[in-house]
Gaussian input, Z-matrix of N, CA and C with variables (Angstrom, degrees):
# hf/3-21g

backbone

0 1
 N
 C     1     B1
 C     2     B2     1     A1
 N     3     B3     2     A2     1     D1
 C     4     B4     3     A3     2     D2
 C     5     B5     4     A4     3     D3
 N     6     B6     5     A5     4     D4
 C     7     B7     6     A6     5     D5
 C     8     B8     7     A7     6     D6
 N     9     B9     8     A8     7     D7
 C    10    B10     9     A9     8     D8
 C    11    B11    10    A10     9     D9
 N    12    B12    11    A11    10    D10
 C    13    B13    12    A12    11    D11
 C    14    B14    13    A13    12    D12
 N    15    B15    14    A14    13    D13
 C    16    B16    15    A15    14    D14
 C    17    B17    16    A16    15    D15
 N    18    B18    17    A17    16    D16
 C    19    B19    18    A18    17    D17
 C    20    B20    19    A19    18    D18
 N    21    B21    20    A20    19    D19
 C    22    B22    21    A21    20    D20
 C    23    B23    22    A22    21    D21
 N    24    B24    23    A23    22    D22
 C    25    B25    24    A24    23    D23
 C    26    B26    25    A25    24    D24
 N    27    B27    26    A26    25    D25
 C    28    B28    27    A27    26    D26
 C    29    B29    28    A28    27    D27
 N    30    B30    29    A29    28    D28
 C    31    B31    30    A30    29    D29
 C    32    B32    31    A31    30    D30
 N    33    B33    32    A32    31    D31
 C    34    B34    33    A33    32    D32
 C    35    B35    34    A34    33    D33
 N    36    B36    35    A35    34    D34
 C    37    B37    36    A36    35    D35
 C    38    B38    37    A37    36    D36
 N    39    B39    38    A38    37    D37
 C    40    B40    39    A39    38    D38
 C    41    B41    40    A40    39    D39
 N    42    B42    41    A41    40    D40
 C    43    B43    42    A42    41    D41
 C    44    B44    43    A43    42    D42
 N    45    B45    44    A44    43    D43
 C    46    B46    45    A45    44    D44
 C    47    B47    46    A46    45    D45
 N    48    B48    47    A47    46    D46
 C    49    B49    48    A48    47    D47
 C    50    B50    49    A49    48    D48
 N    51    B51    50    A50    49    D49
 C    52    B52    51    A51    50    D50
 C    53    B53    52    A52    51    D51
 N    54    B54    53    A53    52    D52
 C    55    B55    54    A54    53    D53
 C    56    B56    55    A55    54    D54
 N    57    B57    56    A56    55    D55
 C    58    B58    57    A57    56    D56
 C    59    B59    58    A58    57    D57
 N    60    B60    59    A59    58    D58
 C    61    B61    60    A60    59    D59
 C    62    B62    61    A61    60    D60
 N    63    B63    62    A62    61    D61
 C    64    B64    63    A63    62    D62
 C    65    B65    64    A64    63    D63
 N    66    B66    65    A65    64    D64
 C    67    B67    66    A66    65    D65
 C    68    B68    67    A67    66    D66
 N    69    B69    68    A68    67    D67
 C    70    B70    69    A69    68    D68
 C    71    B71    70    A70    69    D69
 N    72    B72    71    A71    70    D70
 C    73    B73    72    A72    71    D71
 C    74    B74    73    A73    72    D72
 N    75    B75    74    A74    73    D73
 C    76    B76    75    A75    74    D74
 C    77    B77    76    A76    75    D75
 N    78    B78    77    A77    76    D76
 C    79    B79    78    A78    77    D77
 C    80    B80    79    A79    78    D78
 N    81    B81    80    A80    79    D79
 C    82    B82    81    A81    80    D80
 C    83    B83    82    A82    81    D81
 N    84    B84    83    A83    82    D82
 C    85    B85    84    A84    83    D83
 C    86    B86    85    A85    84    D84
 N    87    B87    86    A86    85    D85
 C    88    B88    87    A87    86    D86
 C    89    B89    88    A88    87    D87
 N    90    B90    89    A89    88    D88
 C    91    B91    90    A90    89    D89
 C    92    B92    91    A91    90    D90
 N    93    B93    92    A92    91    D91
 C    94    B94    93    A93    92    D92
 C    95    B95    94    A94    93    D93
 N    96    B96    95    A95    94    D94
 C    97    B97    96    A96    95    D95
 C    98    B98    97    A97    96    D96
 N    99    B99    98    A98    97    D97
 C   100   B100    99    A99    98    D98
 C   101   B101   100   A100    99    D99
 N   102   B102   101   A101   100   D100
 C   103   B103   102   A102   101   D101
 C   104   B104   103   A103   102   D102
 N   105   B105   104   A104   103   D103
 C   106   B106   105   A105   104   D104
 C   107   B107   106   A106   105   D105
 N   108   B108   107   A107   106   D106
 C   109   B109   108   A108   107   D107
 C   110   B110   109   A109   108   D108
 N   111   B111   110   A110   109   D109
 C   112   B112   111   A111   110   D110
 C   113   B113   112   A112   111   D111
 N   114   B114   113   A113   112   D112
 C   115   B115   114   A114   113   D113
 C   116   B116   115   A115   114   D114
 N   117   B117   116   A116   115   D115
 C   118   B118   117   A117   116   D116
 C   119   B119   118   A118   117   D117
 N   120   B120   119   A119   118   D118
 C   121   B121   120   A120   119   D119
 C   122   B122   121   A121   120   D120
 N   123   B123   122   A122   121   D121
 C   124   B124   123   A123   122   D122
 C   125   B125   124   A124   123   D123
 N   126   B126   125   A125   124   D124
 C   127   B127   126   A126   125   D125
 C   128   B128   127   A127   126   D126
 N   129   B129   128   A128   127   D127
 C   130   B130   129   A129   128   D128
 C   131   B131   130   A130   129   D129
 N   132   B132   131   A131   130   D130
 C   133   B133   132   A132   131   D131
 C   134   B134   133   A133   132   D132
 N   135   B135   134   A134   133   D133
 C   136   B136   135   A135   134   D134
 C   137   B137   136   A136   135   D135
 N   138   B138   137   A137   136   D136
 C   139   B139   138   A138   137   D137
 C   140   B140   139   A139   138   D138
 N   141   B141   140   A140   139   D139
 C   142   B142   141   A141   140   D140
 C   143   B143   142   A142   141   D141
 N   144   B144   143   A143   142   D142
 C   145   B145   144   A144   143   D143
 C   146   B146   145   A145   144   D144
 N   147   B147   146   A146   145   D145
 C   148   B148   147   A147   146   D146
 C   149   B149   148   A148   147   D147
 N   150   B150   149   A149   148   D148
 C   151   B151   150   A150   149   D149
 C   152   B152   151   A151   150   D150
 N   153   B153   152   A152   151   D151
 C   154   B154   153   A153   152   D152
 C   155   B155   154   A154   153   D153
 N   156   B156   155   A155   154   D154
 C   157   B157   156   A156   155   D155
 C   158   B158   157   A157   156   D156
 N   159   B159   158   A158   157   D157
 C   160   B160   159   A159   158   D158
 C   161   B161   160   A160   159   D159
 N   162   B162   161   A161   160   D160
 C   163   B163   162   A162   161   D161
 C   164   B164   163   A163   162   D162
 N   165   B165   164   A164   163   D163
 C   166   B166   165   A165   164   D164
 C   167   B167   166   A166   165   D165
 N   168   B168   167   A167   166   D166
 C   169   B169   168   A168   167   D167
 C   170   B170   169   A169   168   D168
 N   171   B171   170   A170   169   D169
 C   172   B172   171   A171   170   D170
 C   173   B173   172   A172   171   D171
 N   174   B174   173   A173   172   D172
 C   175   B175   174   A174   173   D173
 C   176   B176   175   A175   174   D174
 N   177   B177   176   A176   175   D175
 C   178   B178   177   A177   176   D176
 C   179   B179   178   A178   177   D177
 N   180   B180   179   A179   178   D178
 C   181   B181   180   A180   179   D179
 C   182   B182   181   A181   180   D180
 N   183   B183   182   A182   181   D181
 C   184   B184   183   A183   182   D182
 C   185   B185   184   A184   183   D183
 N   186   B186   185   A185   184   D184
 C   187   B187   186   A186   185   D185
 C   188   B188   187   A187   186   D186
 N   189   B189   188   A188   187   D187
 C   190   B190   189   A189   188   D188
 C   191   B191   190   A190   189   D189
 N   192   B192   191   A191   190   D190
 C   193   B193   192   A192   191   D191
 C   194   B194   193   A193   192   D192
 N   195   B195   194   A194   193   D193
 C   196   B196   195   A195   194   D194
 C   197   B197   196   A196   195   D195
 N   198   B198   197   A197   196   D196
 C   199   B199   198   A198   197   D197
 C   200   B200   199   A199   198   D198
 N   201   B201   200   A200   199   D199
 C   202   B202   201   A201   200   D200
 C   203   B203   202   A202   201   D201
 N   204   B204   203   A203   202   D202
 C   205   B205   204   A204   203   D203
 C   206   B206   205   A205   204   D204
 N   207   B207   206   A206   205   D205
 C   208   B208   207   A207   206   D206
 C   209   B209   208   A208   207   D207
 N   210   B210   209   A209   208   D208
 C   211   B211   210   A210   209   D209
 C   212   B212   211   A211   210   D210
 N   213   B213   212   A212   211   D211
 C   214   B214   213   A213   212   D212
 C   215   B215   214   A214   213   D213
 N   216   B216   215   A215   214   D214
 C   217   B217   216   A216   215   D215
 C   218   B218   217   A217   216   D216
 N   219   B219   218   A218   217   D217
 C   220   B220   219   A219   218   D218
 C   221   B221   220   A220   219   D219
 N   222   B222   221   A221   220   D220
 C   223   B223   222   A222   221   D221
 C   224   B224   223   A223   222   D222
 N   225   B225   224   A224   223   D223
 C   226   B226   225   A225   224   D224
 C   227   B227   226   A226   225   D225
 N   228   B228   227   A227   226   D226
 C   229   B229   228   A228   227   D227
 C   230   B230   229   A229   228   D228
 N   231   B231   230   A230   229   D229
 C   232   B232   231   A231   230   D230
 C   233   B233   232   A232   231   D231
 N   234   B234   233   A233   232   D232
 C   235   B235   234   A234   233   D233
 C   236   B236   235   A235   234   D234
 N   237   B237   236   A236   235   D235
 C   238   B238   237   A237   236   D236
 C   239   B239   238   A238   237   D237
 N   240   B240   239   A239   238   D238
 C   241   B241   240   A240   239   D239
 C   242   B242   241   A241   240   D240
 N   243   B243   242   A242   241   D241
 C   244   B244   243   A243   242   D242
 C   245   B245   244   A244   243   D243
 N   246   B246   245   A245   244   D244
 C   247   B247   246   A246   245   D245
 C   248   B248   247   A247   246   D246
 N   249   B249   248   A248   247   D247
 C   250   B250   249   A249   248   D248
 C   251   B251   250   A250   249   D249
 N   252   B252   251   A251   250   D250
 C   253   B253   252   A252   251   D251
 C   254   B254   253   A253   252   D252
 N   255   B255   254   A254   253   D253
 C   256   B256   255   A255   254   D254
 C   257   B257   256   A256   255   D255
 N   258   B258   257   A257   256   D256
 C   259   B259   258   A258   257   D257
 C   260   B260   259   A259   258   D258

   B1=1.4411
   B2=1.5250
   B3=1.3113
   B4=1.4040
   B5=1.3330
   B6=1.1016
   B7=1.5837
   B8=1.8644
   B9=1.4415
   B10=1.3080
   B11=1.6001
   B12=1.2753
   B13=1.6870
   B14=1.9035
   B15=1.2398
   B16=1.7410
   B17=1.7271
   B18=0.7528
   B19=1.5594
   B20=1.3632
   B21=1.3774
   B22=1.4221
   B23=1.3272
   B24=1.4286
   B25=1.2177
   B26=1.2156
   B27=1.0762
   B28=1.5925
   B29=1.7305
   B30=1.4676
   B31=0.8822
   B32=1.9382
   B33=1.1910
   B34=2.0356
   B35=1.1517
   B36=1.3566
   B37=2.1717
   B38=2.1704
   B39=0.6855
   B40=1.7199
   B41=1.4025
   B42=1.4730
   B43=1.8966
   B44=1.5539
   B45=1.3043
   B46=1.8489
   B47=2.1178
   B48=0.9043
   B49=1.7439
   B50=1.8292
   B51=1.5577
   B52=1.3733
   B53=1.3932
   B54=1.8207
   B55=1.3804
   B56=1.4819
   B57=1.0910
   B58=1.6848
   B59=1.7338
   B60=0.9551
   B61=1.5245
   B62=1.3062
   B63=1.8519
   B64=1.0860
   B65=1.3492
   B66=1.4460
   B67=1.5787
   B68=1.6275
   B69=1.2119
   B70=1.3728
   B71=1.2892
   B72=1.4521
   B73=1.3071
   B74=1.3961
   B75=1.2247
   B76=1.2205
   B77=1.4794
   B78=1.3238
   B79=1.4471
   B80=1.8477
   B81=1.1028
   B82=1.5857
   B83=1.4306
   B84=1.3386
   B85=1.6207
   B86=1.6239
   B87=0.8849
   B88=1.8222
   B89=1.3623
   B90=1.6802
   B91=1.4049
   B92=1.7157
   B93=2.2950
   B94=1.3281
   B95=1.5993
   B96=1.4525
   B97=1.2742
   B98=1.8100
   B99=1.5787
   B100=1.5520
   B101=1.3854
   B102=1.5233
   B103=1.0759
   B104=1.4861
   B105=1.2155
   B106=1.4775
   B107=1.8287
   B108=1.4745
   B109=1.0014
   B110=1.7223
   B111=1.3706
   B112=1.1905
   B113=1.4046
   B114=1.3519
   B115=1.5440
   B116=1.8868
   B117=1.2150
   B118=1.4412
   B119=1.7018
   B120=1.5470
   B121=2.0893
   B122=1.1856
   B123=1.3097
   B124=1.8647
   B125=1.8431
   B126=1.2209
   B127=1.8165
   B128=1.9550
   B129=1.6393
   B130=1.3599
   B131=1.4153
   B132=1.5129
   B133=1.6852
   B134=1.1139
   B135=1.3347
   B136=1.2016
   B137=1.4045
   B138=1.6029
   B139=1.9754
   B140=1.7151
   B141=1.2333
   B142=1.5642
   B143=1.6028
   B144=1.4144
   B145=1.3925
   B146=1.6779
   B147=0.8831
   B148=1.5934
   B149=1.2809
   B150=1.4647
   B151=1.7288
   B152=1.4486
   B153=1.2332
   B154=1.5989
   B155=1.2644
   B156=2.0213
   B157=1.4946
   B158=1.4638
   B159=1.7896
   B160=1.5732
   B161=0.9746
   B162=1.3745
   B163=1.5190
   B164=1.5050
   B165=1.2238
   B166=1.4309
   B167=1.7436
   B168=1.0044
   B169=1.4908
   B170=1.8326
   B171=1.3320
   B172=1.5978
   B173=1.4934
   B174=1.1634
   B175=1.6978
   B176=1.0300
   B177=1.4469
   B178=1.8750
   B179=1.3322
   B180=1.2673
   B181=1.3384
   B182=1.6528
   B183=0.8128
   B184=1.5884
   B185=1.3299
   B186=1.3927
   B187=1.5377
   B188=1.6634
   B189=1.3648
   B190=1.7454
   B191=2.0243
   B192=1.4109
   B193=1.8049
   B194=0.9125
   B195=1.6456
   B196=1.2150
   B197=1.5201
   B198=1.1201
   B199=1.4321
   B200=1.2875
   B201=1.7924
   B202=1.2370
   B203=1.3527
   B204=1.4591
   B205=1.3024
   B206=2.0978
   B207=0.8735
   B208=1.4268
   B209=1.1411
   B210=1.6744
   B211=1.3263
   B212=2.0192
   B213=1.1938
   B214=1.7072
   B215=1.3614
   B216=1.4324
   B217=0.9367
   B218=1.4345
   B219=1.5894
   B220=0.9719
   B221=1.8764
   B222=1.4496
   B223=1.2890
   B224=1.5604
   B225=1.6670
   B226=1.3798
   B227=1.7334
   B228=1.1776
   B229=1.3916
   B230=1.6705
   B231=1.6349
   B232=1.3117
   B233=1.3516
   B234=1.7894
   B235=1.6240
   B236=1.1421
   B237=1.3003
   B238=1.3939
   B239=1.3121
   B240=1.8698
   B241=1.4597
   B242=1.5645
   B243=1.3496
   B244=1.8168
   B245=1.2460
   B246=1.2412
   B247=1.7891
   B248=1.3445
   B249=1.9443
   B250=1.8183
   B251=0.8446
   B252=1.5170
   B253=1.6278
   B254=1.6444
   B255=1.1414
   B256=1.7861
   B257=1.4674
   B258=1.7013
   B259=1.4662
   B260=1.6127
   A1=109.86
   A2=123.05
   A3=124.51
   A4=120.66
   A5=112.71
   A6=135.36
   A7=102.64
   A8=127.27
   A9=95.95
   A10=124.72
   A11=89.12
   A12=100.19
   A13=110.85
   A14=95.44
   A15=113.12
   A16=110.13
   A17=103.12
   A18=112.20
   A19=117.03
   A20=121.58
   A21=145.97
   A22=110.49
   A23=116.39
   A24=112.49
   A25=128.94
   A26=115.24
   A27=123.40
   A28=131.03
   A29=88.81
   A30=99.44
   A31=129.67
   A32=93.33
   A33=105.38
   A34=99.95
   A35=142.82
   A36=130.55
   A37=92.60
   A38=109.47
   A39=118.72
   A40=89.11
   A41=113.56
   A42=130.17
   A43=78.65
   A44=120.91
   A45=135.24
   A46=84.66
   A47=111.62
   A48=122.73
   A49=87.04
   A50=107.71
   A51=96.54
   A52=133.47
   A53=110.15
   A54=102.99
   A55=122.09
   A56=103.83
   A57=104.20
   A58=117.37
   A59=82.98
   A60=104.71
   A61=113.42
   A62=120.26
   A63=127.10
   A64=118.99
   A65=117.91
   A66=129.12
   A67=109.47
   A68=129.33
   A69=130.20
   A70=112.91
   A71=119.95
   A72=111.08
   A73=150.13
   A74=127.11
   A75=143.00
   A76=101.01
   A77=107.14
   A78=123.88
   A79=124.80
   A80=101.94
   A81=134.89
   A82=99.70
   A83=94.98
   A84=109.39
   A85=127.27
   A86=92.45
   A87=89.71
   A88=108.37
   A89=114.84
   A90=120.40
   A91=95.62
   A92=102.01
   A93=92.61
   A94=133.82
   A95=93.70
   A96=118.97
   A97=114.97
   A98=95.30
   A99=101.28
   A100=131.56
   A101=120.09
   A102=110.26
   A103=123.02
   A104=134.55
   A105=151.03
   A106=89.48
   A107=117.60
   A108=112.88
   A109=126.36
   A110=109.91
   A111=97.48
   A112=133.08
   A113=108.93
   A114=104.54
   A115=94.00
   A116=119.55
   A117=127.46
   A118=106.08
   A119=94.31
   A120=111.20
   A121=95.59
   A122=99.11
   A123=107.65
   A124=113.08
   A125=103.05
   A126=141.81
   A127=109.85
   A128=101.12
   A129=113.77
   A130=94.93
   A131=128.97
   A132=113.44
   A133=138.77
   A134=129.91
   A135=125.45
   A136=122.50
   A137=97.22
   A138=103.03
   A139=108.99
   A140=113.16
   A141=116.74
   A142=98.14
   A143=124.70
   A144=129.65
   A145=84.23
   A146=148.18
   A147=156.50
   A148=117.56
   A149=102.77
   A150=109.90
   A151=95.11
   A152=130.25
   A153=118.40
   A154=100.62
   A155=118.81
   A156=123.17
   A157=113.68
   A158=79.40
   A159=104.21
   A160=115.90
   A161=135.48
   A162=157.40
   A163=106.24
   A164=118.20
   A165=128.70
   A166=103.58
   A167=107.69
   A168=98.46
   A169=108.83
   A170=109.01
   A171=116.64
   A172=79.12
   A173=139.30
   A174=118.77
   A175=100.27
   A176=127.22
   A177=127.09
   A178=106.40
   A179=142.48
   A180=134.38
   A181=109.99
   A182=130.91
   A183=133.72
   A184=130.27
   A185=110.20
   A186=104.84
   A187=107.89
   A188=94.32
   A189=93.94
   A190=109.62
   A191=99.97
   A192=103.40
   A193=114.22
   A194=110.97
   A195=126.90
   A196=109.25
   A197=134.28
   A198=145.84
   A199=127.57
   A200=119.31
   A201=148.37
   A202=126.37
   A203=110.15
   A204=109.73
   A205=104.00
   A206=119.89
   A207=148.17
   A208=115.43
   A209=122.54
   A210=108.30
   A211=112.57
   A212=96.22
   A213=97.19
   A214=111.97
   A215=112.57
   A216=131.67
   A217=140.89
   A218=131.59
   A219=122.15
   A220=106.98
   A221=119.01
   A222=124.08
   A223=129.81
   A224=104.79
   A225=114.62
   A226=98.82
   A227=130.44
   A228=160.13
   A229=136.14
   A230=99.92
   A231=91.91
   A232=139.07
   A233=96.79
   A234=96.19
   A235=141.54
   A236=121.64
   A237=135.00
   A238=94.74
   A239=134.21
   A240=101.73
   A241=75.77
   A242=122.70
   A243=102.34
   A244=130.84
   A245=104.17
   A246=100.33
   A247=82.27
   A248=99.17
   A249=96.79
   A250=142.42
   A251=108.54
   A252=115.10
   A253=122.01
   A254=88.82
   A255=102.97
   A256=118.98
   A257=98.38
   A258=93.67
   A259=107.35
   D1=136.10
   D2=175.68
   D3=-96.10
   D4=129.10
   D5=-174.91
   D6=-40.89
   D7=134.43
   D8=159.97
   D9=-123.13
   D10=132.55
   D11=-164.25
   D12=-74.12
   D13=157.25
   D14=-173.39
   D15=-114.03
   D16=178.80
   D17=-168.12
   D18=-72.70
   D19=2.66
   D20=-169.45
   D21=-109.86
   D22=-27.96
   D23=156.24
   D24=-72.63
   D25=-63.61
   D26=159.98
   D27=-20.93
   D28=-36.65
   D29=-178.21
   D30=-102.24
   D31=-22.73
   D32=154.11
   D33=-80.68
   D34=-27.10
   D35=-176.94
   D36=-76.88
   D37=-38.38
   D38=-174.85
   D39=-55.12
   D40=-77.16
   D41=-159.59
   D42=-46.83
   D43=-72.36
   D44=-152.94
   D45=-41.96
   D46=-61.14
   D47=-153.59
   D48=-58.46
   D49=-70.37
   D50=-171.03
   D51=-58.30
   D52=-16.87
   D53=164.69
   D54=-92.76
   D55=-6.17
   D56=155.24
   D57=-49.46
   D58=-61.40
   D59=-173.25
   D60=-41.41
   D61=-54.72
   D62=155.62
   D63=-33.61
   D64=-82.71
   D65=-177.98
   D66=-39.62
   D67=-25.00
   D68=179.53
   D69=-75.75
   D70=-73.40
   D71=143.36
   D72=-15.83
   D73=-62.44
   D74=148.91
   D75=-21.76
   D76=-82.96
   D77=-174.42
   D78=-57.89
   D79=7.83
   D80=171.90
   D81=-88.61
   D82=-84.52
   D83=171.97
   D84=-45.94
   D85=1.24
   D86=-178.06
   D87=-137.34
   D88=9.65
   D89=-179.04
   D90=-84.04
   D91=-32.06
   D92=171.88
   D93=-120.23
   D94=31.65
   D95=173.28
   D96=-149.29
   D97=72.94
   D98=171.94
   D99=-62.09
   D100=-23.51
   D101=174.36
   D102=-103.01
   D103=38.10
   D104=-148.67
   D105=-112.85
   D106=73.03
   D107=169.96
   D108=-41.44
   D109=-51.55
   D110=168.94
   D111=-53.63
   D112=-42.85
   D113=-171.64
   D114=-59.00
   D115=-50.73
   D116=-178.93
   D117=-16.37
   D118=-52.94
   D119=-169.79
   D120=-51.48
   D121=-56.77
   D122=-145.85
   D123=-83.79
   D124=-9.91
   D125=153.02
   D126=-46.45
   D127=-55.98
   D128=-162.63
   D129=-98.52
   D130=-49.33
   D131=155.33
   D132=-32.61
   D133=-54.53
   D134=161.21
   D135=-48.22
   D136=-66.35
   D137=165.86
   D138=-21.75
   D139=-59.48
   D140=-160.42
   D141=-63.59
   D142=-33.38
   D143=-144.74
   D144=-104.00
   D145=-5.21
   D146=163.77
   D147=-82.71
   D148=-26.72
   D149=177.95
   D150=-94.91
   D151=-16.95
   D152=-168.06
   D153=-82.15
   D154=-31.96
   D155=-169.77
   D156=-52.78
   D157=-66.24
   D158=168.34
   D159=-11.61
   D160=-74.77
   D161=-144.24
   D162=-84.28
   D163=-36.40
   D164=-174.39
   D165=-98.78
   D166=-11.41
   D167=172.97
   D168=-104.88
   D169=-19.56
   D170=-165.97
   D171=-92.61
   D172=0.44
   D173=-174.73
   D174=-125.96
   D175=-2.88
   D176=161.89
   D177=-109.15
   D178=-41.38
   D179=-171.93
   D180=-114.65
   D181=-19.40
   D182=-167.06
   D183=128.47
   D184=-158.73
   D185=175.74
   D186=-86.50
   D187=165.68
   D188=176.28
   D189=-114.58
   D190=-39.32
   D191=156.07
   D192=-123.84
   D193=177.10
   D194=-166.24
   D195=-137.33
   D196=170.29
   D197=-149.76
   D198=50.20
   D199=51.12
   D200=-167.77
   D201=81.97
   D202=1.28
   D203=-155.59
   D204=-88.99
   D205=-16.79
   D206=159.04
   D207=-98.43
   D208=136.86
   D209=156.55
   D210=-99.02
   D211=168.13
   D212=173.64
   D213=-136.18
   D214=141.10
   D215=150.11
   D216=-24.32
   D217=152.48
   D218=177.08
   D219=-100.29
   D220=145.62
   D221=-41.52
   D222=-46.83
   D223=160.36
   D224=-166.90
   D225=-55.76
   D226=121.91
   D227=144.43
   D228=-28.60
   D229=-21.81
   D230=176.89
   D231=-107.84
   D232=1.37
   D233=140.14
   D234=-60.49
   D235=-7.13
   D236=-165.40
   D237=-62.87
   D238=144.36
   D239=158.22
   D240=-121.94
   D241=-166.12
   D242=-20.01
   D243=-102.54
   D244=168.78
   D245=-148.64
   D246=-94.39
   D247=174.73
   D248=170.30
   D249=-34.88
   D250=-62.47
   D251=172.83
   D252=-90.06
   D253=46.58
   D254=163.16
   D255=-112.95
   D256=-16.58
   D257=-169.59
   D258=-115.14

């Protein structure tokens, strides 16, 4: 049976996707510009604001990885679908 998701989900996997996106970038940019303090800030902002998603999405919907990198709940969670990139 599939879980059914609300508009709150949708909507922390979106925030989660677009600050990826940032940090990837970023981290492009600073592979060829290491000393660009600013980008550095705005590098560790996002980072911080990815751990806040994280946290708010792994404590309403589940884990997001697996092989420690998430913790889960009891019961184990990752049958649940659907997973992120299912939807």
């Amino acid at each position: 049976m599939t879980k059914q998701l609300d508009a709150d989900y949708y909507k922390l996997l979106h925030a989660l996707q677009a600050v990826d996106f940032v940090l990837v970038e970023l981290n492009l940019y600073l592979d060829t510009h290491p000393n660009d303090s600013k980008a550095i800030e705005q590098y560790n902002t996002f980072a911080k604001k990815r751990k806040e998603l994280v946290q708010q999405y792994e404590t309403a919907y589940g884990p997001l990885m697996h092989f420690g990198h998430s913790y889960s709940r009891h019961p184990w969670e990752w049958k649940e679908a659907p997973w992120p990139w299912q939807v």
